[in-house]
C-alpha positions as CSV (number, residue, x, y, z in Angstrom):
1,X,-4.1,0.2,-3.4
2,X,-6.6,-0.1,-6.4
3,X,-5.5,3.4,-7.2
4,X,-2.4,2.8,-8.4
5,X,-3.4,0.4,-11.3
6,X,-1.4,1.7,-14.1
7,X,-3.8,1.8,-17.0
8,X,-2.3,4.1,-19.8
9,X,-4.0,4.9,-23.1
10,X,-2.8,6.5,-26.2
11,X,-3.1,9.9,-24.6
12,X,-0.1,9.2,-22.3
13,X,2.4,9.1,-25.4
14,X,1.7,12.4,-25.9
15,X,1.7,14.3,-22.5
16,X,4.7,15.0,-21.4
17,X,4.7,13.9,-17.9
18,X,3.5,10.7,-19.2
19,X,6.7,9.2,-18.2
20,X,5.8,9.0,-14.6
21,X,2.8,6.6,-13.7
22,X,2.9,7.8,-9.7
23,X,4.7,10.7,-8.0
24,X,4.5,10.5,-4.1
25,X,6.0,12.2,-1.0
26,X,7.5,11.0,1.6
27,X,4.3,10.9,3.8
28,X,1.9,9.0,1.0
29,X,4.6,6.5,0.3
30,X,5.3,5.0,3.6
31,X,1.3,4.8,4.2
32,X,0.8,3.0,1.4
33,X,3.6,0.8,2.5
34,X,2.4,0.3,5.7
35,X,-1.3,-0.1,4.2
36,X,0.4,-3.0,2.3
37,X,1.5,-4.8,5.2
38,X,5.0,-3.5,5.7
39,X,4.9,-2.2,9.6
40,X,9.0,-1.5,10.0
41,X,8.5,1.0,6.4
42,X,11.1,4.0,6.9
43,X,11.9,6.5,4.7
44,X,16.1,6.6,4.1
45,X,18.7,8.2,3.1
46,X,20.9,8.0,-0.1
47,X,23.2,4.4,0.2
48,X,21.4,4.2,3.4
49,X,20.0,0.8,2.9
50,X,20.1,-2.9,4.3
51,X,20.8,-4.2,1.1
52,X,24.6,-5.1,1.0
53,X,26.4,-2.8,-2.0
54,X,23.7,-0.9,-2.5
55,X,26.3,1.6,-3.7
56,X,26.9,-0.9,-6.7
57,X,23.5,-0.3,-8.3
58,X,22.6,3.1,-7.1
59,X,23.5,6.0,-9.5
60,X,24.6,9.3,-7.8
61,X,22.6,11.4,-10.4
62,X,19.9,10.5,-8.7
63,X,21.0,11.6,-5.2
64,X,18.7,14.9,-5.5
65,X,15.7,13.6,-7.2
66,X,14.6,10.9,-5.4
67,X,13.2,9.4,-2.3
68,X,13.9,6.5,-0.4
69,X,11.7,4.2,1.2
70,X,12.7,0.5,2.7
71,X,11.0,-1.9,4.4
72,X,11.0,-5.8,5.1
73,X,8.2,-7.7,5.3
């Protein structure tokens, strides 16, 4: 877990993926999950989530980019 400390520096501003801290796959998010103490961690799909109105606070712009992981702990 240590390796995900987000220490930035001045050279972030500047590089353009500098907006992104972490980028992970499927695979590498639910082990760190689970290395976190979160057993049940699954990945999901869009709006497919046990919190209630999750529709309300999900943007659909976002269907395509981006993954889905949930757990409870």
């Amino acid at each position: 877990m240590r390796r995900l400390l987000l220490n930035h520096n001045i050279s972030d501003l500047v590089h353009p993926g500098s907006n992104h801290s972490q980028m992970f796959d499927q695979n590498s998010l639910l082990h760190l999950f689970r290395e976190a103490g979160f057993e049940g961690a699954v990945a999901a799909d869009y709006l497919g989530s046990a919190i209630p109105e999750i529709g309300n606070i999900e943007l659909d712009s976002r269907k395509q980019e981006s993954l889905y992981v949930e757990a409870q702990r």
